[in-house]
N, C-alpha and C positions, 0 to 999 in steps of 0.2 A: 405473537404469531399463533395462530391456528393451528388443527391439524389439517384444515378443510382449506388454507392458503394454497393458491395456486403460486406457480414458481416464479411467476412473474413480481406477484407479494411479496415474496420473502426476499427477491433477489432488489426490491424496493425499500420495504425494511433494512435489508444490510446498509444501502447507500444510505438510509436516511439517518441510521445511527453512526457513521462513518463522518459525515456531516455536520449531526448535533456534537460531537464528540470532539472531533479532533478539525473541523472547519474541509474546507475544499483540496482535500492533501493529495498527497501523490501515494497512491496504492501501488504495490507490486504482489502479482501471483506467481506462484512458481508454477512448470511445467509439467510437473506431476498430477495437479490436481484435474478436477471432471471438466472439459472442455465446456460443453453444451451448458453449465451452471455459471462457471465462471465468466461464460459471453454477457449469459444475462444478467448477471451482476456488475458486469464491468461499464456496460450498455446503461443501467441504473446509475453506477457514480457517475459516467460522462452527463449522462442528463442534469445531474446534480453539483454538478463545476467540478466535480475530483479530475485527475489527471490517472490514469491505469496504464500500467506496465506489465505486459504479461511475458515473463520468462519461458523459450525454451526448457527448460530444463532447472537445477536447484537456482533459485534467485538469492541464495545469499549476496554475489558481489553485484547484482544489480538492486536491490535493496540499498546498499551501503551508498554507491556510486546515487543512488538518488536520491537519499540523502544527506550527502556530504556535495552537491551540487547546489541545493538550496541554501545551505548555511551562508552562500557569499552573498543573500540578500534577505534573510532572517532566520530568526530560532528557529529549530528543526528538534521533533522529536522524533526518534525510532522506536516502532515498537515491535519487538518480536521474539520467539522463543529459542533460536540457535544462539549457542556461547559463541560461534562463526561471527556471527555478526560484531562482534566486542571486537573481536579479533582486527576485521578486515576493516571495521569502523578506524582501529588504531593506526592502520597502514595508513587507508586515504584521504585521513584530516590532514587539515595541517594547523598551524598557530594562527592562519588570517583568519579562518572559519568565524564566522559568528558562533556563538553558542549551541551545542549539539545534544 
C-alpha cells in the first residue's frame, strides 16, 4: 500500500490478502471498530467470495459461533488475539466437529 491509496484500495488489499491467505472465509468484525472503513472492506470481501459478520458490539462469541459452525463441513481455522476466544471455542465444540 501506498500512502497516496485511496480507501477504496486499501479496503481491496485487505480482501485480496484475506483471500490469498486463508481462501473465501467467513470474517467477523466487531462493533467497536470505524463503521464507514469497515463497510468498505466488508463490501471488498463480499465481492471476493468471503462471507462478513459484523458484530454489534465485542464479537468474541460470534467469532467462535462461526467458526465452530463450519467445522461440521471442513477444517476451520480461528485466527485471533483474545485468550476469550480459547475459552468459548472450548464451550461450543463438541467431539463431531471436524478439525478446529
Amino acid at each position: 500500500m501506498e500512502k497516496s491509496d485511496t480507501y477504496n484500495a486499501i479496503a481491496e488489499s485487505y480482501a485480496d490478502f484475506t483471500v490469498r491467505h486463508y481462501g473465501q472465509a467467513i470474517v467477523v468484525f466487531d462493533g467497536y471498530a470505524d463503521g464507514d472503513m469497515i463497510s468498505l472492506i466488508s463490501t471488498a470481501m463480499t465481492i471476493t467470495g468471503c462471507t462478513v459478520i459484523v458484530s454489534p458490539g465485542d464479537a468474541d462469541v460470534d467469532i467462535v459461533k462461526a467458526a465452530v459452525e463450519r467445522p461440521r463441513h471442513s477444517t476451520t481455522k480461528l485466527i485471533g488475539e483474545d485468550t476469550d476466544l480459547l475459552i468459548l471455542l472450548l464451550h461450543y465444540s463438541n467431539k463431531y466437529h471436524k478439525t478446529i
